[in-house]
C-alpha positions as CSV (number, residue, x, y, z in Angstrom):
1,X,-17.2,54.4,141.2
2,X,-18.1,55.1,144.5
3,X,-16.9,53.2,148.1
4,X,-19.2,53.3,151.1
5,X,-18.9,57.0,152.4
6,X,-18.1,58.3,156.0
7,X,-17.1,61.7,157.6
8,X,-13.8,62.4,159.3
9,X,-13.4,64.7,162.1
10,X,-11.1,67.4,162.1
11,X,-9.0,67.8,165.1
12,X,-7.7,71.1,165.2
13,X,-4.8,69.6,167.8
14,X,-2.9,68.1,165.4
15,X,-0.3,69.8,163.3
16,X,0.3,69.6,160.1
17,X,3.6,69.2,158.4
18,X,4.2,71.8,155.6
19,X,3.5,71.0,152.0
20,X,6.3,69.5,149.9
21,X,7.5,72.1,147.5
22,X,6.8,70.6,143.5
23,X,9.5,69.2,141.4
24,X,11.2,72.9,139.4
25,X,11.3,73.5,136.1
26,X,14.9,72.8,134.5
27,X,15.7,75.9,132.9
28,X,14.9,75.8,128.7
29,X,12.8,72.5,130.0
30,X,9.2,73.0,128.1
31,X,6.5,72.4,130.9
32,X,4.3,69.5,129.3
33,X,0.9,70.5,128.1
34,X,-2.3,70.7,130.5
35,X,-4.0,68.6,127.9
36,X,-1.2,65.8,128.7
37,X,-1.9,65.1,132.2
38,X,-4.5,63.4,133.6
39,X,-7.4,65.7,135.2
40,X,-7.7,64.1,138.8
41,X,-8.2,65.9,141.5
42,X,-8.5,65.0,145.4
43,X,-11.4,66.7,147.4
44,X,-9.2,66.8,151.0
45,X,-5.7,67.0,150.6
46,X,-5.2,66.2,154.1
47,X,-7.2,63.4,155.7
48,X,-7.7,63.6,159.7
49,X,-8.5,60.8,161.2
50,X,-10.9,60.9,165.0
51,X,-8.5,60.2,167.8
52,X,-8.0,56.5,168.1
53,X,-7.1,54.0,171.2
54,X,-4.0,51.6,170.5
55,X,-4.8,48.4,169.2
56,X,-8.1,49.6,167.5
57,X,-8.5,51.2,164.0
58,X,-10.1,54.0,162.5
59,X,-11.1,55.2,159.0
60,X,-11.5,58.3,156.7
61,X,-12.0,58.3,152.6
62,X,-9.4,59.3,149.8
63,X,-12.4,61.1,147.4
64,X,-10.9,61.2,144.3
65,X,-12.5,62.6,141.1
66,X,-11.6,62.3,137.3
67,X,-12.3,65.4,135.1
68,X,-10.4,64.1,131.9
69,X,-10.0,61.1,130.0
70,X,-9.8,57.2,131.5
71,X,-6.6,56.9,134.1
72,X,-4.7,54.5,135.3
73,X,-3.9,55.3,139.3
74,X,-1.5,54.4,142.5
75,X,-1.3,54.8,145.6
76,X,2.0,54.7,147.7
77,X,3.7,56.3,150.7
78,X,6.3,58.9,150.4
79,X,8.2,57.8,153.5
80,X,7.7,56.3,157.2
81,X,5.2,57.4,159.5
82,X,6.6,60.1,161.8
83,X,5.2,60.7,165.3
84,X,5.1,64.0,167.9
85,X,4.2,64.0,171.8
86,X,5.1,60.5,172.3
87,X,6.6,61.4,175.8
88,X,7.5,64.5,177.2
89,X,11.0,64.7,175.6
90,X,9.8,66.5,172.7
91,X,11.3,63.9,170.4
92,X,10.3,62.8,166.8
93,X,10.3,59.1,166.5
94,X,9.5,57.1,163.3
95,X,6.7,54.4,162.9
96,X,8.3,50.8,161.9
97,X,5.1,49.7,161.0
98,X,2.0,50.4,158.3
99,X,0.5,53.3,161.0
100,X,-1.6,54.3,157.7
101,X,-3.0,51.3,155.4
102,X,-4.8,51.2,152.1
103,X,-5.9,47.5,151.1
104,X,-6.8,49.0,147.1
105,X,-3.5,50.9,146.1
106,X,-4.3,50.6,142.7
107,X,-6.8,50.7,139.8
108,X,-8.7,52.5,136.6
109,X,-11.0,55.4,136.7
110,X,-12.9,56.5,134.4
111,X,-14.1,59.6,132.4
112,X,-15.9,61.9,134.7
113,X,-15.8,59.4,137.4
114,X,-15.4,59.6,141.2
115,X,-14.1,57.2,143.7
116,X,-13.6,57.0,147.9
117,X,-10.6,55.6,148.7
118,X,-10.8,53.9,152.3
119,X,-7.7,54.0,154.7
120,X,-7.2,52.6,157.9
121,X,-5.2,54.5,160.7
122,X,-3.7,51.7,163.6
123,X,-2.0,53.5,166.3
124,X,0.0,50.4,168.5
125,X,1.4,53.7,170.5
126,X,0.3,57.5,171.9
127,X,0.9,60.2,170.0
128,X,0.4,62.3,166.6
129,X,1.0,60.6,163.7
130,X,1.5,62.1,160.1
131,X,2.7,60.7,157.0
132,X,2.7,62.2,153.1
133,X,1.3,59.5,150.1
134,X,1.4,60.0,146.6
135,X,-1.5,59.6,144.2
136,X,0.0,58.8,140.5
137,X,-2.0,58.5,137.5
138,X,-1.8,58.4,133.8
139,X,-3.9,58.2,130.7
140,X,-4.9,54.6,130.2
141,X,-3.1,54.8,126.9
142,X,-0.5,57.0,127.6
143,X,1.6,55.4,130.6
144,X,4.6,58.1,129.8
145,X,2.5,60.8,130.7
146,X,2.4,60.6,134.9
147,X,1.1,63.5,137.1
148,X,1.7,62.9,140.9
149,X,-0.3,64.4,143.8
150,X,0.8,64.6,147.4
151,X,-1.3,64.4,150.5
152,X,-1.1,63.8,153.9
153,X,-2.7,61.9,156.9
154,X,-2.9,62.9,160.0
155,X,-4.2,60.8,163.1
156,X,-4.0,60.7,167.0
157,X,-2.9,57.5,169.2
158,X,-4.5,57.1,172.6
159,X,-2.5,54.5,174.8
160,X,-4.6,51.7,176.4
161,X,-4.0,50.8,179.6
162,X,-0.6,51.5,180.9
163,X,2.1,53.4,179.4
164,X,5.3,51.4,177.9
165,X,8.8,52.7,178.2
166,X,9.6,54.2,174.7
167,X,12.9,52.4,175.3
168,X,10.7,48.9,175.3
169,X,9.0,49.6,172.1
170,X,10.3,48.3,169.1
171,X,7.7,50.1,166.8
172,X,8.9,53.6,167.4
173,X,12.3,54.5,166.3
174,X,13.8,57.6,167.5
175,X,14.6,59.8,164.1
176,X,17.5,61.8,165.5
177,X,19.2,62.6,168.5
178,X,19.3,66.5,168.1
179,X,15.3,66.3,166.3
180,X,13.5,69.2,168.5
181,X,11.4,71.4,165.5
182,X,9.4,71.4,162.7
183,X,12.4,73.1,160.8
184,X,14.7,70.6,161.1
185,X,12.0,67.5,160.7
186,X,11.2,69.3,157.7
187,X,14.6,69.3,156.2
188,X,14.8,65.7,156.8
189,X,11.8,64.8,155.3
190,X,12.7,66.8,152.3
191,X,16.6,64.5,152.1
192,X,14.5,61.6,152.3
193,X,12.1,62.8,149.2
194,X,14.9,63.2,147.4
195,X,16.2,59.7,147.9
196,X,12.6,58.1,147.7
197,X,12.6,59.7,143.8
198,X,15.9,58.0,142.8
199,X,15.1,55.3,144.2
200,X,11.7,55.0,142.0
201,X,13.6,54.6,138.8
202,X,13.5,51.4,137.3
203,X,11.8,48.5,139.2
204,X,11.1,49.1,142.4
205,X,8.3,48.7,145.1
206,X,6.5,51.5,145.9
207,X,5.6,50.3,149.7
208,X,8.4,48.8,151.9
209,X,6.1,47.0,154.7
210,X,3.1,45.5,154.3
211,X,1.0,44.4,157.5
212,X,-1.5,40.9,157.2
213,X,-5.3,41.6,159.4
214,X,-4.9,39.6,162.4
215,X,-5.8,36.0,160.8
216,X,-6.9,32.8,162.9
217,X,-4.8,29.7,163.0
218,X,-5.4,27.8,160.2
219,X,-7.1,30.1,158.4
220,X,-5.8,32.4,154.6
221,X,-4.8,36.2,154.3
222,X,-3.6,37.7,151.4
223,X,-2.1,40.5,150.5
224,X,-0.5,41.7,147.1
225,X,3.0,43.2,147.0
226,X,3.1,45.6,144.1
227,X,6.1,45.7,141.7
228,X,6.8,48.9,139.3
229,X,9.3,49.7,136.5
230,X,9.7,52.5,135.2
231,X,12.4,52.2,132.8
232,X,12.1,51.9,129.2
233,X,13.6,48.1,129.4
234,X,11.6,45.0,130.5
235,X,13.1,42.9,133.0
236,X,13.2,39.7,134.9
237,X,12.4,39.1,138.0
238,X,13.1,36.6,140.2
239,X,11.2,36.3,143.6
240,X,13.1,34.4,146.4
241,X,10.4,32.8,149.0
242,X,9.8,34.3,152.7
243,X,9.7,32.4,155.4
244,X,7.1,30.4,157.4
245,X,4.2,31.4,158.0
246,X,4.0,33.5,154.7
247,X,4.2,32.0,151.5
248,X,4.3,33.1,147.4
249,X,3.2,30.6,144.6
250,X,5.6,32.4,141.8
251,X,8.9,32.3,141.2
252,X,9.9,34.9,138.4
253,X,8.3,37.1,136.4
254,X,9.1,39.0,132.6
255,X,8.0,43.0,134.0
256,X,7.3,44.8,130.8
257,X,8.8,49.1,130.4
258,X,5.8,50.9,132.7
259,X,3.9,48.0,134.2
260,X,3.3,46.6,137.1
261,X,3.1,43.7,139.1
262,X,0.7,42.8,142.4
263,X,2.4,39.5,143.3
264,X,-0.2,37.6,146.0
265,X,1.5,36.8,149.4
266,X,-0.3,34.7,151.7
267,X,-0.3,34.7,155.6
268,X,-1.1,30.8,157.3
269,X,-0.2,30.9,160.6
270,X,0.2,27.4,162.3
271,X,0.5,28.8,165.9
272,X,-0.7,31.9,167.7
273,X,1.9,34.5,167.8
274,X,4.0,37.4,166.2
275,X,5.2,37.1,163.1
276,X,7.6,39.0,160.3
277,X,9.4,37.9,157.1
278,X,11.3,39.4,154.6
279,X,10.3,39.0,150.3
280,X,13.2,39.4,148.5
281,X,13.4,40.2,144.5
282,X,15.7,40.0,142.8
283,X,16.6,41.7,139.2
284,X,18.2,40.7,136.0
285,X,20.6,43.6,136.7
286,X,21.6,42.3,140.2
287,X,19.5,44.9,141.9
288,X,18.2,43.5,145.3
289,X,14.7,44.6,146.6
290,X,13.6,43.6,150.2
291,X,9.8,43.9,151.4
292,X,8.9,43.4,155.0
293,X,5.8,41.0,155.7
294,X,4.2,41.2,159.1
295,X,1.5,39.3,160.6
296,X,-0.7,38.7,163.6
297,X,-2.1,34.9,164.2
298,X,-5.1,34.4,166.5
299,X,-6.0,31.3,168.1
């Protein structure tokens, strides 16, 4: 299966941020067979997008190809966008919005197949962006056999016009106060991993904001918010209803052991504005899960 195809410049400018090291071996732990794991394998591990201006978008292609047997795959970020050379302070701040977006983050592939992946890059501020995603597939029918592959995008913001204080924007969040180098971002980003994978046990959602296009009053968007569990246990969900302008049609759901759910949220905006909401779900074992909506209304 193959998306529309384009090229992506490289800039050598931008940085990259060191691999993540793989999960060890546990000592006396057989390593699963080769023959187990699905045979998928991503052309550019690290995706650079051309410098782009604030408020317009960019693209590049995720080319992914199958050598083995039909897979199930997903897509989802490993953590928050982080941005570099915001101002001259040398800071690191963090992204509070989708910097990086993929509309498909899921689907089959099959035997010998190939696919192109596109992904938007929307810089609101200056500076280099990069952030780490995770490609997970299994055999079609063998969901208990997951293989994960990381890789990283990498993107440049131009500011527009005239420069905001970093103070008045809300989308950038400083990361820490004493955050100078790549040695200490990288320890960071490797605490977070580690919380990210407990966090992915049992039902969970794999992407914590999702951002509607910029929709016309009056007018439909929709975007599905995707659901996992991976426990051995099917449970029930129950989904509590964001606020106005975003809306859900579902109540609850029954999420069978190693399935998923893409639950449609819609966006109709009455007014022109700014707008945010928060989709709560909550679990038959009292866990709480809260996904940010956000959304842009034209007139």
């Amino acid at each position: 299966m193959d998306v529309s195809a384009t090229s992506c410049a490289m800039d050598r400018s931008l940085c990259q941020l060191p691999p993540q090291a793989e999960t060890p071996t546990v000592p006396g732990q057989k390593p699963q067979s080769s023959i187990n794991q699905p045979q998928v394998e991503i052309k550019n591990r690290t995706l650079v997008f051309p410098p782009t201006a604030s408020g317009e978008s960019s693209e590049c292609f995720l080319e992914v190809e199958n050598h083995g047997e039909e897979v199930r795959w997903y897509l989802s970020s490993f953590a928050p966008p982080y941005v570099k050379g915001v101002d001259s302070s040398g800071d690191v701040y963090r992204a509070t919005y989708s910097a990086f977006r993929c509309e498909k983050v899921s689907g089959t592939l099959g035997i010998q197949e190939r696919m192109k992946v596109p992904i938007t890059f929307l810089p609101r501020d200056r500076g280099d962006y990069a952030q780490f995603w995770d490609l997970e597939c299994h055999p079609a029918a063998k969901p208990q056999h997951k293989s994960r592959v990381r890789f990283q995008l990498c993107g440049t913001g131009i500011r527009a016009g005239e420069a905001s204080s970093v103070k008045e924007n809300c989308s950038l969040v400083k990361t820490e106060a004493t955050v100078k180098n790549r040695r200490r971002l990288d320890s960071a980003g490797s605490k977070t991993g580690s919380s990210t994978e407990t966090q992915k046990r049992g039902v969970y959602a794999p992407q914590s904001l999702y951002t509607f296009p910029a929709t016309r009053v009056g007018a439909t968007s929709t975007l599905k918010v995707n659901f996992r569990n991976n426990s051995s246990s099917t449970h029930e969900l129950k989904f509590i209803s964001p606020k106005e302008p975003f809306h859900i049609k579902h109540s609850n759901y029954s999420l069978r052991s190693q399935h998923y759910i893409n639950l449609p949220v819609q966006f109709v905006p009455a007014a022109a504005g700014q707008f945010s909401g928060t989709l709560l779900v909550q679990t038959d074992t009292d866990a709480k899960l809260a996904v940010e909506l956000s959304g842009e209304a034209l007139p």
